[in-house]
DRENBAMAR-79893 format. One record per residue: x, y, z of N, C-alpha, C, O in turn; residue in one letter. Coordinates in Angstrom, 3 decimals, decimal comma. Layout:
REM DRENBAMAR-79893
+----------+----------+----------+----------+----------+----------+----------+----------+----------+----------+----------+----------+----+
:       nX :       nY :       nZ :      caX :      caY :      caZ :       cX :       cY :       cZ :       oX :       oY :       oZ : aa :
+----------+----------+----------+----------+----------+----------+----------+----------+----------+----------+----------+----------+----+
:        X :        Y :        Z :        X :        Y :        Z :        X :        Y :        Z :        X :        Y :        Z :  a :
...
+----------+----------+----------+----------+----------+----------+----------+----------+----------+----------+----------+----------+----+
***
This chain:
REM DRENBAMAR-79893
+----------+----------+----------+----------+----------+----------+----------+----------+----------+----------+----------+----------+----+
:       nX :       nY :       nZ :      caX :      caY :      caZ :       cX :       cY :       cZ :       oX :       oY :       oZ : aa :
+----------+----------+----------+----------+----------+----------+----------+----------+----------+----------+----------+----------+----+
:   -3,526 :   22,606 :    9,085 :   -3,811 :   21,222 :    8,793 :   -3,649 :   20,436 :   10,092 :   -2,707 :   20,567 :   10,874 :  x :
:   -4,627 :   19,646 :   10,218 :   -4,820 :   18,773 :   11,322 :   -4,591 :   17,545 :   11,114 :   -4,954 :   17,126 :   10,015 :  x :
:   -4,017 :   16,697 :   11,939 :   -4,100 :   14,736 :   12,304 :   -5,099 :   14,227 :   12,805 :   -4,961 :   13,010 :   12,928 :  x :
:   -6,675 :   14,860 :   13,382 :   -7,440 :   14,257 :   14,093 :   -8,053 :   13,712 :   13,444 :   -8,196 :   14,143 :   12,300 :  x :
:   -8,636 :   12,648 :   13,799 :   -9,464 :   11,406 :   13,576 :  -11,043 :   11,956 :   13,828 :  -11,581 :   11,597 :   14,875 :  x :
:  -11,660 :   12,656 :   13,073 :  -12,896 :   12,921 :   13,330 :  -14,249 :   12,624 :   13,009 :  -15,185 :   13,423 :   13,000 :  x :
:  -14,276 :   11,366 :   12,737 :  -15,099 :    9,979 :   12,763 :  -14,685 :    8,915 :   12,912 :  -13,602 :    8,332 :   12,954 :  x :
:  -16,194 :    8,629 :   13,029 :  -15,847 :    6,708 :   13,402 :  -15,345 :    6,252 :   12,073 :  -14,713 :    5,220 :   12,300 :  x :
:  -15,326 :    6,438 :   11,181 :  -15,301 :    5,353 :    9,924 :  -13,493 :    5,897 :   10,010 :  -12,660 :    4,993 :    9,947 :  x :
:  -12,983 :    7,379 :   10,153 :  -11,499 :    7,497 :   10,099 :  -10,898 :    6,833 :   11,257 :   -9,674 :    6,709 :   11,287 :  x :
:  -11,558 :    6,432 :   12,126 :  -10,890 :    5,705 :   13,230 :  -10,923 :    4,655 :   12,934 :   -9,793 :    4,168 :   12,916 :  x :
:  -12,080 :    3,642 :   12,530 :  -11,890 :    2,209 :   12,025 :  -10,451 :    2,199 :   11,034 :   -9,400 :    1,575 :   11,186 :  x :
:  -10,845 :    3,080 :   10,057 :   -9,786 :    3,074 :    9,244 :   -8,450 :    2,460 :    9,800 :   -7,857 :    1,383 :    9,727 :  x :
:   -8,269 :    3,719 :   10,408 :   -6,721 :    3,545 :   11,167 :   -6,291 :    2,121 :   11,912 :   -5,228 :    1,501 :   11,904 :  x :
:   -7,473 :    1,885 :   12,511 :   -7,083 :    0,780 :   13,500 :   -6,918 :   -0,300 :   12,415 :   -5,783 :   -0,773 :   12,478 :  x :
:   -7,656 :   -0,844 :   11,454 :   -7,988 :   -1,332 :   10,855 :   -6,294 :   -1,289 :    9,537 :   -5,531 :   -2,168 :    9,136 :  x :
:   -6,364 :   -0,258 :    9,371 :   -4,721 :    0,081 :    8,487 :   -3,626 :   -0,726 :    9,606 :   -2,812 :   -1,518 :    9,131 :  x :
:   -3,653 :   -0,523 :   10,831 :   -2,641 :   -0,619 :   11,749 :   -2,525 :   -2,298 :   12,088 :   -1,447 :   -2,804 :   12,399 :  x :
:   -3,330 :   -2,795 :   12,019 :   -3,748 :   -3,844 :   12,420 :   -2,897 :   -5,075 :   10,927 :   -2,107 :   -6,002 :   11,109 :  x :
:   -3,438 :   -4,594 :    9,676 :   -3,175 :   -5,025 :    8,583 :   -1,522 :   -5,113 :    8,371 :   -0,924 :   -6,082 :    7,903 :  x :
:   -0,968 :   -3,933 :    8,805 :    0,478 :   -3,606 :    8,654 :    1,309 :   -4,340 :    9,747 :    2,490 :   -4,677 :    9,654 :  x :
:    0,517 :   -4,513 :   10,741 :    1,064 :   -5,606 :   11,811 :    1,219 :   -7,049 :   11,444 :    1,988 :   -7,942 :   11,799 :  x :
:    0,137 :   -6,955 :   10,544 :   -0,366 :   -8,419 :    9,647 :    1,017 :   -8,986 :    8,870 :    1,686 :  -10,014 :    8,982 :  x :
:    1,088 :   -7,900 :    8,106 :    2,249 :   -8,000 :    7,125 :    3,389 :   -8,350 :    7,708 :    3,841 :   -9,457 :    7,416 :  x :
:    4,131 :   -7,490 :    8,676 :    5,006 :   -7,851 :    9,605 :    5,400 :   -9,032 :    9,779 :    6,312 :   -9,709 :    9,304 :  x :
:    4,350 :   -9,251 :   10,752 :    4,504 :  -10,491 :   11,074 :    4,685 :  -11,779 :   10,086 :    5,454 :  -12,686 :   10,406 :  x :
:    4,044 :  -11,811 :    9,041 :    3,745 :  -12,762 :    8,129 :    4,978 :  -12,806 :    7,241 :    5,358 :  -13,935 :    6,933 :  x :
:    5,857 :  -11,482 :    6,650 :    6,449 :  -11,855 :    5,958 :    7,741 :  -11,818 :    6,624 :    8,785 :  -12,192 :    6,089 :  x :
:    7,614 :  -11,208 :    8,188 :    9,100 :  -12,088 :    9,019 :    8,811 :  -13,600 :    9,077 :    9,785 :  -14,344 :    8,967 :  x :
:    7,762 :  -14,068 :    9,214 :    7,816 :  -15,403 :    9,617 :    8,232 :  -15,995 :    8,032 :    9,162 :  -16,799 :    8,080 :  x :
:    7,787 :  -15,772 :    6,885 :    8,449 :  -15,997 :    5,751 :    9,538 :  -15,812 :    5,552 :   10,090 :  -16,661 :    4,853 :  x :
:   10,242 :  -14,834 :    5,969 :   12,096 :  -15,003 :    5,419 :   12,422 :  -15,654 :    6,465 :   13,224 :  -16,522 :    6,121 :  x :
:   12,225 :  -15,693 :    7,553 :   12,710 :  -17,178 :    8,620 :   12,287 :  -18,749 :    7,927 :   12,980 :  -19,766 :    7,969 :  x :
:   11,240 :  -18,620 :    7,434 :   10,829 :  -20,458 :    6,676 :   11,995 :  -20,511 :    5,812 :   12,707 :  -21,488 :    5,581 :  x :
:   12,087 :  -19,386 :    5,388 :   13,482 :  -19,862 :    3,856 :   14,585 :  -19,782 :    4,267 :   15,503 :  -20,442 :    3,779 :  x :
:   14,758 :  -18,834 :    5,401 :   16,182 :  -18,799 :    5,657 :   16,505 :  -20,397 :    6,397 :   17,540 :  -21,059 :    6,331 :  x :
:   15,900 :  -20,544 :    6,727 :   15,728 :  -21,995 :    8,113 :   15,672 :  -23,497 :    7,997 :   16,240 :  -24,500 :    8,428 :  x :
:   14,427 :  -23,036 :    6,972 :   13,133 :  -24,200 :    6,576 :   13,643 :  -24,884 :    5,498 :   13,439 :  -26,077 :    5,271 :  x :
:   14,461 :  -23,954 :    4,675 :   14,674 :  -24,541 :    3,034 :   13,828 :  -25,182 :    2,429 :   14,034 :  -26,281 :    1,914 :  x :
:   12,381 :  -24,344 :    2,415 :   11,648 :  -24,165 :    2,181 :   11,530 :  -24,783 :    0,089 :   12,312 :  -24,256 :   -0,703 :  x :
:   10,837 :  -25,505 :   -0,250 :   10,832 :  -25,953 :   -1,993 :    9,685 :  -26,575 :   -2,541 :    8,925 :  -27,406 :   -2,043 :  x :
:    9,689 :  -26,219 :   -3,267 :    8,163 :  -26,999 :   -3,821 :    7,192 :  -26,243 :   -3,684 :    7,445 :  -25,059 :   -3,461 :  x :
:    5,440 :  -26,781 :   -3,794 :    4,753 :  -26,013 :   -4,058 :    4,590 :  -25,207 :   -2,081 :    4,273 :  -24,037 :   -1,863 :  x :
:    4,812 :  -25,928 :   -1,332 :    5,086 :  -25,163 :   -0,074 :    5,798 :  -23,738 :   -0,059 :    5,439 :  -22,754 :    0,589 :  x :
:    6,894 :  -23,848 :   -0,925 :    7,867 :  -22,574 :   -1,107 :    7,035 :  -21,347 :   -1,550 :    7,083 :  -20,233 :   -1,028 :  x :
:    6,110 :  -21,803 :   -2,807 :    5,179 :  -20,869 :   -3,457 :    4,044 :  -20,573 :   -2,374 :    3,589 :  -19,430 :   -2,410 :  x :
:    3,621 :  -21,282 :   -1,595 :    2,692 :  -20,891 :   -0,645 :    2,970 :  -19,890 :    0,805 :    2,204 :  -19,160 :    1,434 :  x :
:    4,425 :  -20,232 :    0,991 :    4,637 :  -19,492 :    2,025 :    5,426 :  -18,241 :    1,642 :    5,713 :  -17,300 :    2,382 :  x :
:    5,785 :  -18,434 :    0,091 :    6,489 :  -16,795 :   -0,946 :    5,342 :  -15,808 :   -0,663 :    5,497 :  -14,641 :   -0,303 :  x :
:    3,786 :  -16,636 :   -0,942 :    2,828 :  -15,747 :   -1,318 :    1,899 :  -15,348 :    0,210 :    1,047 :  -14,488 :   -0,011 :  x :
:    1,928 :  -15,675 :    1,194 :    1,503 :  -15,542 :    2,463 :    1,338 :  -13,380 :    2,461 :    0,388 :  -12,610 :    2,609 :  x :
:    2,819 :  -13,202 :    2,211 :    2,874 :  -12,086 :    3,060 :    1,671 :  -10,987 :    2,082 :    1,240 :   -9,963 :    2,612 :  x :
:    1,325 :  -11,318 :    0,892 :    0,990 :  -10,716 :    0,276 :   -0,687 :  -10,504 :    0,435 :   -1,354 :   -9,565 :    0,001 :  x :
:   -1,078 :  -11,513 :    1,090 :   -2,658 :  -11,500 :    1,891 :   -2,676 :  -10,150 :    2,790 :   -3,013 :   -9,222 :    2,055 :  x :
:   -2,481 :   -9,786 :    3,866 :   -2,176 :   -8,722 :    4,646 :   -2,301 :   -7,640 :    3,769 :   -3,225 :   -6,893 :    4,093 :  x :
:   -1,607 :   -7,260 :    2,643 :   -1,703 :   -6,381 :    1,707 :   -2,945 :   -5,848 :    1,030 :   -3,552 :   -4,778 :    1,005 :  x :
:   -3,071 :   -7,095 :    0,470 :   -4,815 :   -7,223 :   -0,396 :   -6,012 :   -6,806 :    0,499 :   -6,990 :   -6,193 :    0,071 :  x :
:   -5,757 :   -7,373 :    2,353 :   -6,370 :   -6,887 :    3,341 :   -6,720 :   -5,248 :    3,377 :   -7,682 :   -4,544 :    3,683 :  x :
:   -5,270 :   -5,060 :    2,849 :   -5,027 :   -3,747 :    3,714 :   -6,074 :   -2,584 :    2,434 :   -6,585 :   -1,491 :    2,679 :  x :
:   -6,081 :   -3,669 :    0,617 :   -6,846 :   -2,675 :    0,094 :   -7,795 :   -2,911 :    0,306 :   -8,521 :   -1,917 :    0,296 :  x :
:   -8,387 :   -4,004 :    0,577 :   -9,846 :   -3,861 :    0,739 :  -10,365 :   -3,127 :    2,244 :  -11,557 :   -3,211 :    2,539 :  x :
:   -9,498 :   -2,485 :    3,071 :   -9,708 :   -1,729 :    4,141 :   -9,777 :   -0,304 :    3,771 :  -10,435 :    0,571 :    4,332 :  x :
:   -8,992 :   -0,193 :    2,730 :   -9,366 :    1,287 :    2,251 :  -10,706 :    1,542 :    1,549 :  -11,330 :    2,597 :    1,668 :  x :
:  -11,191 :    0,257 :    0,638 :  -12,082 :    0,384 :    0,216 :  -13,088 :    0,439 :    1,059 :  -14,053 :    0,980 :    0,520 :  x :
:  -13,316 :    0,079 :    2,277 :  -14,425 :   -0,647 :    2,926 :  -14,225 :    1,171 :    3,803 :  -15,263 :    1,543 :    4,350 :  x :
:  -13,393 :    1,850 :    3,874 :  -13,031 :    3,453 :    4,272 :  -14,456 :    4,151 :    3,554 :  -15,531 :    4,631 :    3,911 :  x :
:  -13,723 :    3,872 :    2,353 :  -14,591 :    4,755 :    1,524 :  -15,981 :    4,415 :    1,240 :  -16,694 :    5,189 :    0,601 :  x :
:  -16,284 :    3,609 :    1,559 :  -17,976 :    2,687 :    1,407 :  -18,697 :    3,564 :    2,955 :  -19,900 :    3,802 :    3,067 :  x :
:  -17,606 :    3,941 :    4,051 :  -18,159 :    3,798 :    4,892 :  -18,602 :    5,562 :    5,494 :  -19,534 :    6,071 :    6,117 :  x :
:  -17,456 :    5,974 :    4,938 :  -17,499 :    7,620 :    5,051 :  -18,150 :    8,290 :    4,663 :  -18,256 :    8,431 :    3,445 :  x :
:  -18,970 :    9,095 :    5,671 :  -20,435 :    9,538 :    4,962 :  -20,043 :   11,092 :    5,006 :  -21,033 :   11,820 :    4,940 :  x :
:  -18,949 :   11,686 :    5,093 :  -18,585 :   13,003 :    4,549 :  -17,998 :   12,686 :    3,505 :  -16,908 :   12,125 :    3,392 :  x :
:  -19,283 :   13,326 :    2,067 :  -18,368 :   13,158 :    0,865 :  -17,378 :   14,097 :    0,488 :  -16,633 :   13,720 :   -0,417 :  x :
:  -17,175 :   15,274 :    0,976 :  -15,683 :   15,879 :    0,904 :  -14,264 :   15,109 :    1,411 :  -13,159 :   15,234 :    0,883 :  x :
:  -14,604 :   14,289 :    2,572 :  -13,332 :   13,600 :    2,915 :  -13,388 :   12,326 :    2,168 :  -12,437 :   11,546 :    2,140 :  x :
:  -14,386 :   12,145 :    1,632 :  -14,284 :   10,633 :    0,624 :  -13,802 :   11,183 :   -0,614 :  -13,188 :   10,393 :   -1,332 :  x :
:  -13,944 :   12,377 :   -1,028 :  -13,497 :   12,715 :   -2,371 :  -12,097 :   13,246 :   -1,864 :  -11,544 :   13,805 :   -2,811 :  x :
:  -11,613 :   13,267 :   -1,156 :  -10,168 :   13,860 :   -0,469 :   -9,060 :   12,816 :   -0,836 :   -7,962 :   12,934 :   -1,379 :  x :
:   -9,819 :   11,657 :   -0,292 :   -9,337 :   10,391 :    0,032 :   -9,166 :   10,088 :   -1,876 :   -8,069 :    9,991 :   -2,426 :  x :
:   -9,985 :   10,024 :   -2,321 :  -10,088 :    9,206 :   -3,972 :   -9,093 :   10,114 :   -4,445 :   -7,992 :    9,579 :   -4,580 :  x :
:   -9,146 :   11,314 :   -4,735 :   -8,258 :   12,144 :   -5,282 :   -6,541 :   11,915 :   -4,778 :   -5,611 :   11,623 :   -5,530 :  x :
:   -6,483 :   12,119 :   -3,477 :   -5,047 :   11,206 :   -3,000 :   -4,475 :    9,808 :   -3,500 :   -3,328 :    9,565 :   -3,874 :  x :
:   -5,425 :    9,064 :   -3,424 :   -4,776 :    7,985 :   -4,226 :   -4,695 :    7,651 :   -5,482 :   -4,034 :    6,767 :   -6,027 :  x :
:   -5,706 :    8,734 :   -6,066 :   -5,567 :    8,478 :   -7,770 :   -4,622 :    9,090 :   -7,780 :   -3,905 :    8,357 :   -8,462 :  x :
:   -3,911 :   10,095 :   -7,481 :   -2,581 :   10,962 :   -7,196 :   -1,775 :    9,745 :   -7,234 :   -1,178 :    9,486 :   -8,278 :  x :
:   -1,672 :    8,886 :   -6,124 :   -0,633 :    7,971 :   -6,014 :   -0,916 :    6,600 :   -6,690 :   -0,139 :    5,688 :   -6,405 :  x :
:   -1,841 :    6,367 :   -7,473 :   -2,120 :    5,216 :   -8,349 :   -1,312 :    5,545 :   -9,763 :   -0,597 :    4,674 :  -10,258 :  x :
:   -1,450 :    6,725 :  -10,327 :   -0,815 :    7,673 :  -11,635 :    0,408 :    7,774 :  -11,013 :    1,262 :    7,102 :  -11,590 :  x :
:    0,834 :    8,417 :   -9,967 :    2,493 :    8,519 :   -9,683 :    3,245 :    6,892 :  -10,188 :    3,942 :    6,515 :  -11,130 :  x :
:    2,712 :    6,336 :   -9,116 :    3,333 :    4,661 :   -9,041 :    3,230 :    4,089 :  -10,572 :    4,284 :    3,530 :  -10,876 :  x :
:    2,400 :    4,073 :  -11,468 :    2,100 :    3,734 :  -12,957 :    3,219 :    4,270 :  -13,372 :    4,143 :    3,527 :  -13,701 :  x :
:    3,356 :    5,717 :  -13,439 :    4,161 :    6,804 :  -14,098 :    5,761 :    6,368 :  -13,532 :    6,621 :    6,325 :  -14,412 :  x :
:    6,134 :    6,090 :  -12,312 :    7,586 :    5,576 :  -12,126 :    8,265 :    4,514 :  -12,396 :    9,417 :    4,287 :  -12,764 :  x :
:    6,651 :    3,435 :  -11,962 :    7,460 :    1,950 :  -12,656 :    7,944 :    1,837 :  -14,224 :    8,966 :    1,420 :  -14,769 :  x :
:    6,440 :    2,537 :  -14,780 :    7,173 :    2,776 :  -16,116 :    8,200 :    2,787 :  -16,546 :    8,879 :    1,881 :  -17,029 :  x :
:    8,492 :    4,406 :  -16,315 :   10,268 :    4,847 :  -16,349 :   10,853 :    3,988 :  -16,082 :   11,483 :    3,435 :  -16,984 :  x :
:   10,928 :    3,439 :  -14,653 :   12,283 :    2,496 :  -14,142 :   12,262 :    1,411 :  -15,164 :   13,296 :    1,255 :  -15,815 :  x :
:   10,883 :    0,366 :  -15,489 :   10,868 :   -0,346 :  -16,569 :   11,825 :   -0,303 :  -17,647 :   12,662 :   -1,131 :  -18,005 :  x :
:   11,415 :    1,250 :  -18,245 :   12,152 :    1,403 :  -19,786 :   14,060 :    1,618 :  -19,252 :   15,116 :    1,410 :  -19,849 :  x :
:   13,785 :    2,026 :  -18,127 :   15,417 :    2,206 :  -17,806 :   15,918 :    1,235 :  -17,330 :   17,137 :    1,282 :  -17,494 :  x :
:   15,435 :   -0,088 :  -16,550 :   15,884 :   -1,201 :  -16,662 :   16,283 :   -1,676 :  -17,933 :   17,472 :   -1,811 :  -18,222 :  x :
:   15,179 :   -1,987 :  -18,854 :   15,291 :   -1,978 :  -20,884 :   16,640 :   -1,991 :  -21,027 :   17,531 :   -2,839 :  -20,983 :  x :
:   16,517 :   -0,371 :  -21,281 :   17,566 :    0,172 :  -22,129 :   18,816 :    0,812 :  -21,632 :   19,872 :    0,971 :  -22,244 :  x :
:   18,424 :    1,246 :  -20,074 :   19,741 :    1,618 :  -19,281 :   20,318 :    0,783 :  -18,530 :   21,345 :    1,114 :  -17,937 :  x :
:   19,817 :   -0,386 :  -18,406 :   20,581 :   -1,096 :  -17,632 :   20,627 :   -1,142 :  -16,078 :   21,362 :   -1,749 :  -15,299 :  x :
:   19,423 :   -0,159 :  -15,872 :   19,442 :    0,403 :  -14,296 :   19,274 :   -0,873 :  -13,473 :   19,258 :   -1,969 :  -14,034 :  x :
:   19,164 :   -0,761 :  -12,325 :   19,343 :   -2,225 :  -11,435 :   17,858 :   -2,405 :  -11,445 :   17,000 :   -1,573 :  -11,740 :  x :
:   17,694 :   -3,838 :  -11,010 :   16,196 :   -4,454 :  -10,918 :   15,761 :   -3,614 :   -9,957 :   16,554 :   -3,168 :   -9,127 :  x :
:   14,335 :   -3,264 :   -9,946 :   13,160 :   -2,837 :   -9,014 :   12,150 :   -4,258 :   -8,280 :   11,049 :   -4,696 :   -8,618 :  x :
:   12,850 :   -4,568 :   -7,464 :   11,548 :   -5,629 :   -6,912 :   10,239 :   -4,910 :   -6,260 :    9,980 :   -4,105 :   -5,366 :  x :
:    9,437 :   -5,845 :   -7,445 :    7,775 :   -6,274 :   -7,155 :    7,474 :   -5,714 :   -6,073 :    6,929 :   -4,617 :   -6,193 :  x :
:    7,677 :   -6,167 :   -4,859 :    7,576 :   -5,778 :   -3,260 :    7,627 :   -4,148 :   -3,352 :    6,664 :   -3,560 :   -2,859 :  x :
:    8,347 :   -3,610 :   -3,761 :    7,950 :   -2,101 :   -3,268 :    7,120 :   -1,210 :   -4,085 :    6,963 :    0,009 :   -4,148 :  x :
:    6,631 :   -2,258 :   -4,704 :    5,769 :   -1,012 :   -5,937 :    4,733 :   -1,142 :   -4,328 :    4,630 :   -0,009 :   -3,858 :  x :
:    4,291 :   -1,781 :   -3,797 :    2,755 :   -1,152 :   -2,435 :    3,685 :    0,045 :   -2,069 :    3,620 :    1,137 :   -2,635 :  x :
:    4,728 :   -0,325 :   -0,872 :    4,759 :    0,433 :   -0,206 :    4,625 :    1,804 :   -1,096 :    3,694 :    2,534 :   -0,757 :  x :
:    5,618 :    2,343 :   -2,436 :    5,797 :    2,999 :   -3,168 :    4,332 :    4,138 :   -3,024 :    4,173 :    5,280 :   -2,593 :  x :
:    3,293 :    2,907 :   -3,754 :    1,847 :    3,205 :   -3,623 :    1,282 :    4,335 :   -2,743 :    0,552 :    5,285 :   -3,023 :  x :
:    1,991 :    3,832 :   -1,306 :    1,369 :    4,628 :   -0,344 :    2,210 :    5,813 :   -0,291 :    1,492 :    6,794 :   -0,100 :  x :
:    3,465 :    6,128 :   -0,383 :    4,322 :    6,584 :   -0,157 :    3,793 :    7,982 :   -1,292 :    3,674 :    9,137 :   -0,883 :  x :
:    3,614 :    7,694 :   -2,276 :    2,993 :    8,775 :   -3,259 :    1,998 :    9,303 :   -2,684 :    1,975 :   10,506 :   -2,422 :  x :
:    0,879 :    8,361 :   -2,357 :   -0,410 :    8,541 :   -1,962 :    0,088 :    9,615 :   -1,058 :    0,207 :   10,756 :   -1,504 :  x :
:    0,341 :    9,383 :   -0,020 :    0,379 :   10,029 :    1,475 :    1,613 :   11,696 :    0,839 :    1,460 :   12,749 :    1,457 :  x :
:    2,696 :   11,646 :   -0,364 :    3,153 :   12,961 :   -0,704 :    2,053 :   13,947 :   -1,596 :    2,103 :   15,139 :   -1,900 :  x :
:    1,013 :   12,845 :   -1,873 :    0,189 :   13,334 :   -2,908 :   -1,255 :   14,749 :   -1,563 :   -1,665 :   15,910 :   -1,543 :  x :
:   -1,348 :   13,729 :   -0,947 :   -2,286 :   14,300 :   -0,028 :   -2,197 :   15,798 :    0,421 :   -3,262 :   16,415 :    0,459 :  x :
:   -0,740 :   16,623 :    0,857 :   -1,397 :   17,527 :    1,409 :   -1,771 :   19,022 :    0,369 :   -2,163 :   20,162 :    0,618 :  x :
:   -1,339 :   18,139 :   -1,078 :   -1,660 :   19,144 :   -2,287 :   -2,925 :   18,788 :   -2,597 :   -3,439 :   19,733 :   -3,195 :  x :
:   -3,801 :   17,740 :   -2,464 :   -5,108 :   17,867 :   -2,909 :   -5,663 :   18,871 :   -1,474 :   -6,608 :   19,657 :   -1,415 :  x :
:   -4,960 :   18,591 :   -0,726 :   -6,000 :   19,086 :    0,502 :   -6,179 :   20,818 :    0,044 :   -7,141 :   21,579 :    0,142 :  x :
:   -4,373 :   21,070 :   -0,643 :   -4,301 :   23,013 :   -0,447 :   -5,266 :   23,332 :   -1,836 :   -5,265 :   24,515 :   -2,179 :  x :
:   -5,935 :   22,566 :   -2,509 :   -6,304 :   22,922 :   -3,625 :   -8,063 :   23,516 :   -3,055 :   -8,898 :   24,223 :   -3,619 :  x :
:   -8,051 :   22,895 :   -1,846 :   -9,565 :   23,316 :   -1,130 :   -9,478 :   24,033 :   -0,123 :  -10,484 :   24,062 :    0,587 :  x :
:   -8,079 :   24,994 :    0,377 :   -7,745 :   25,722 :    1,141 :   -8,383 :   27,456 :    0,621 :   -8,136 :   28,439 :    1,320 :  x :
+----------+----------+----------+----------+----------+----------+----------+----------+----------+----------+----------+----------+----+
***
């Protein structure tokens, strides 16, 4: 198994992923500085809560705009299969934690990490779709 980038559309990708995640960064440090600082209230508070979450939405419509663009349909079906992997994982955990928040009492799950979560499946999900075409 290889890391190379062997098209243009997997290289946009990347830059394009990298770029987005820089996005985020930046946006939602500059957000916990407005509140920590700013004392931040009102409908301003709700506008600069929801900032960091643009970068994100970026970042799916960069995957999508991946897959629009990739004209090897084995690595486009590589790609769909990985994240339906990690779309069903992430469904399948919040769940659980849900009902175990419910009824066990387990500690809150903040909102915020169901993305990263997302990817985090996605990317454990990947190198088992790959061995299934080995």
């Amino acid at each position: 198994m290889t890391c190379t980038l062997s098209n243009t559309a997997q290289r946009t990708y990347v830059v394009r992923t990298f770029v987005g995640a820089l996005l985020c960064l930046v946006v939602t440090t500059g957000a916990s500085v407005g509140f920590r600082f700013g004392h931040l209230s009102g409908p301003l508070a709700y506008l600069v809560a929801a900032l960091p979450a643009f970068p994100i939405m970026g970042m799916l419509v960069v995957t999508g705009l991946y897959l629009s663009e990739e004209k090897d349909d084995f690595q486009r079906e590589l790609m769909v299969q990985s994240l339906l992997a990690g779309i069903g994982l992430t469904l399948a955990s919040t769940t659980v934690w849900g009902y175990l928040e419910d009824f066990a009492h387990a500690p809150h799950l903040s909102m915020v990490w169901i993305f990263p979560m997302f990817w985090v499946f996605t990317g454990l999900a990947t190198p088992f779709v790959w061995m299934r075409y080995r």
